[in-house]
C-alpha positions in Angstrom: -7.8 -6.7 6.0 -6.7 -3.5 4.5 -7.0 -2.0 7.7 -5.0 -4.3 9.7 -1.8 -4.5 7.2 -2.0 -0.2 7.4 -1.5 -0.3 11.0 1.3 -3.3 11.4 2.9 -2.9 7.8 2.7 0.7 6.8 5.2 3.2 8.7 5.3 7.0 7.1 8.2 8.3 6.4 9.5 11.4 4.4 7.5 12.5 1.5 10.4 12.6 -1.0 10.5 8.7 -0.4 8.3 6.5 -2.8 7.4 3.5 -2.9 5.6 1.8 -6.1 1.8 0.7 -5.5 2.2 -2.5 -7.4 5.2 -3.3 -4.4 2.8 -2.3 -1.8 0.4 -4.5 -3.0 2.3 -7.2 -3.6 3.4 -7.1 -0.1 -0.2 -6.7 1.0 -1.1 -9.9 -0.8 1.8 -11.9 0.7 0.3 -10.6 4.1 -2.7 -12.0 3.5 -1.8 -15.0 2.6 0.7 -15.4 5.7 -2.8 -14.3 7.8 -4.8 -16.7 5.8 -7.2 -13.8 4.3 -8.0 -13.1 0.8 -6.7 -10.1 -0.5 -8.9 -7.4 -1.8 -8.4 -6.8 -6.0 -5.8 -3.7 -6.4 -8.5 -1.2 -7.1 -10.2 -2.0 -3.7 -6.9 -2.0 -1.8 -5.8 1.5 -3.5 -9.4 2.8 -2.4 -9.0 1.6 1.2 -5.4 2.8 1.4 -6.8 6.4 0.6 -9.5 6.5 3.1 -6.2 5.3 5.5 -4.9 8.7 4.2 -2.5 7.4 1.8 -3.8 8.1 -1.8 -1.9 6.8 -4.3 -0.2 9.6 -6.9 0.9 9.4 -10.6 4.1 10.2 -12.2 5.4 11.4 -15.8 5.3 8.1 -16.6 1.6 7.0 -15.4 2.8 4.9 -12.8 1.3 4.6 -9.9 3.3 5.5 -6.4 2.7 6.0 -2.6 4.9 9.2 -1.1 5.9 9.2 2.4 5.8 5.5 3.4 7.4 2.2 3.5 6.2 -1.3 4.3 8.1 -3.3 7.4 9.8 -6.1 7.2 
């Protein structure tokens, strides 16, 4: 299901925007839900959205972030 939310929800945009994983996922799981699938756990989703070629980076303040896209409406 990963796979299908990357292609209709994810949309790259400028590296210097971030976007936080646990919003990404949280939009993911609604997704889901609306499609009637059950959402992978947060660590399987973070894995798939890296072989998608988004890995997820760290900042200063161990959070967890996506650079360069957002999640449509």
């Amino acid at each position: 299901m990963v796979d299908v939310f990357v292609r209709e929800k994810i949309v790259r945009t400028n590296e210097k925007i971030k976007i936080s994983q646990k919003e990404v996922y949280e939009k993911y799981v609604i997704f889901c839900k609306e499609q009637n699938e059950q959402p992978e756990s947060i660590i399987w989703f973070s894995r798939r959205m890296n072989i998608f070629g988004h890995p997820s980076k760290q900042d200063s303040r161990k959070k967890r972030f996506y650079a360069g896209i957002k999640v449509k409406d």
